[in-house]
N, C-alpha and C positions, 0 to 999 in steps of 0.2 A: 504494500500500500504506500504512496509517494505519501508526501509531508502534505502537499494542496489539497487529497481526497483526507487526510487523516483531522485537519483543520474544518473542514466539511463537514467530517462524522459530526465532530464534537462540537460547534454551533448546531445543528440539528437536532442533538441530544440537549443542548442547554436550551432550545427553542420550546422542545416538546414539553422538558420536565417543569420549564416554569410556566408553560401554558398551561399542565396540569396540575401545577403549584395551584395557581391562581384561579382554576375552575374548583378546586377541592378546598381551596378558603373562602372563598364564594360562596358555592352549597352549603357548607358546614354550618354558616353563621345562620340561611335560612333554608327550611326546607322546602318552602312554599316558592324560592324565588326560583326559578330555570328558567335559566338562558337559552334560549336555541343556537345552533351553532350560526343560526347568521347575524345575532343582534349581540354574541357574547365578545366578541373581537373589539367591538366598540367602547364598549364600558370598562374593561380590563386592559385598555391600551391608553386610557383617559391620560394618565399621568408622563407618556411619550409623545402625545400628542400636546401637551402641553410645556413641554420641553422649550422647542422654539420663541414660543412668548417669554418663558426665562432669559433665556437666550441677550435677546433683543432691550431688556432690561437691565443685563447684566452688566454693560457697556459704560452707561451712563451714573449706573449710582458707582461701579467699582471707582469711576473715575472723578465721585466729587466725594466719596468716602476711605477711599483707598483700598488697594487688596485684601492688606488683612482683616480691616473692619468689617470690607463684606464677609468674606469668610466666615468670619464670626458669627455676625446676624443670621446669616443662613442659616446657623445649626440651629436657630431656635423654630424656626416652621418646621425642620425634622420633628425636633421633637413634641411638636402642638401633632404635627402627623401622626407619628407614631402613639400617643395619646390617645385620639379621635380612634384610629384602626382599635386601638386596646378595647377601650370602651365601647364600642361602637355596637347598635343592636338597630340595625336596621340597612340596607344596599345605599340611602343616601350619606349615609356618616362613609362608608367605604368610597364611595366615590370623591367624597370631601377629602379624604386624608389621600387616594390618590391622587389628584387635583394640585396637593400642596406639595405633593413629593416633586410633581411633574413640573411646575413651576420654580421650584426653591432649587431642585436637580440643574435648571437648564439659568438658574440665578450665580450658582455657585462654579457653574461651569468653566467659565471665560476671566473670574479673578485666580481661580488656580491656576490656568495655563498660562495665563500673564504674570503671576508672581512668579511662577519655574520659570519661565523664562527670562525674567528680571534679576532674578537673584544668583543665578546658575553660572558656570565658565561656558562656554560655548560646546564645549566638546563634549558636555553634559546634560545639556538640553533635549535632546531628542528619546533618552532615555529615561530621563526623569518625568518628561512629559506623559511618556505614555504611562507610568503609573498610574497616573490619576485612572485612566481607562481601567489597567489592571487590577487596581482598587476596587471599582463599580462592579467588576466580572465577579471579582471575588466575592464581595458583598452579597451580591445575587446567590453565588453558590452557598455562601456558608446560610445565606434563610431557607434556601430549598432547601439544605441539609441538616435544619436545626429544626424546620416546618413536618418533613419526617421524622422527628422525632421525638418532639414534643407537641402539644397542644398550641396551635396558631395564635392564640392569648398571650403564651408563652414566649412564642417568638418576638412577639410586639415589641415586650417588654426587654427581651435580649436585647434588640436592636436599640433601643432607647438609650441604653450607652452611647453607643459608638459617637452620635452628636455628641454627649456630652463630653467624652471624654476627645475629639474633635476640639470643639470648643475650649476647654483647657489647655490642650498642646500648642496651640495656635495665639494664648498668650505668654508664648514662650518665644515666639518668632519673631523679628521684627518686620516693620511695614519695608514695602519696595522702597529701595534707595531710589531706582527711579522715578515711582509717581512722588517722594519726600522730595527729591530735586525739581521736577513740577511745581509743587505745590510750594516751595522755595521763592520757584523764576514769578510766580503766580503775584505774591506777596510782594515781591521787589518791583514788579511792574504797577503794582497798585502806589507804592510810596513814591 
């Protein structure tokens, strides 16, 4: 099997098992709600479809509040997300917490690739960047793999770290000397 069918396999398989991730936390919560397979795609993609609008927001607050700050703010809609999901007893609270993933995900997106590449040697960038992707993969896998194995409540509440303790490490880093020299030139041209 060459490395391009082998990388095939395995998106395939991460495709399926969160599809059936997310149709078996779906059900779970109600019995009475089914999805048919052609309106269920839409409701449990809510939060990638909303990616883009993060996206598009991201730009402008990373760059009147700075990288890290954003960074920061971000992890608190995780964690209002991960809350909502926890609590949550009924399809529209599930929709609201993916909604805020989907947005806060595509918010936090564009000041992490900008700080790695602000802060980084050059030789180091291309590599550091892609964590952040490798990060997301993994995340994805360790819920499918914690979502078998415990109680979906359960997982909620695993997840609910990870912002926070996100959010702590990340006052440990300092802000881009880049957008600090910005916000410098920003200052001097005003006096």
């Amino acid at each position: 099997m060459s490395y391009n069918n082998l990388i095939y396999c395995i998106c395939i398989k991460i495709i399926i098992i969160s599809l059936s991730l997310s149709l078996s936390l779906s059900l779970s919560l109600s019995l009475s709600l089914l999805f048919s397979l052609l309106t269920y795609p839409l409701p449990g993609s809510l939060n990638l479809f909303l990616v883009p609008i993060g996206c598009l927001a991201s730009g402008p607050i990373s760059q009147y509040l700075g990288r890290k700050r954003t960074m920061m703010l971000a992890n608190i809609p995780f964690v209002v997300a991960w809350l909502i999901y926890y609590y949550s007893s009924n399809p529209g609270m599930l929709l609201a917490s993916l909604a805020i993933t989907g947005l806060t995900g595509g918010l936090i997106e564009g000041p992490v690739i900008t700080y790695v590449a602000e802060v980084t040697q050059p030789y180091l960038r291309g590599m550091l960047s892609a964590t952040s992707s490798m990060a997301v993969i993994l995340g994805i896998f360790t819920q499918m793999l914690s979502g078998s194995l415990v109680h979906w409540r359960t997982v909620a509440l695993i997840n609910l770290i990870y912002p926070i303790l996100c959010f702590l490490a990340l006052c440990l880093v300092p802000e881009s000397p880049h957008w600090l020299a910005g916000r410098l030139s920003n200052h001097l041209l005003l006096i």
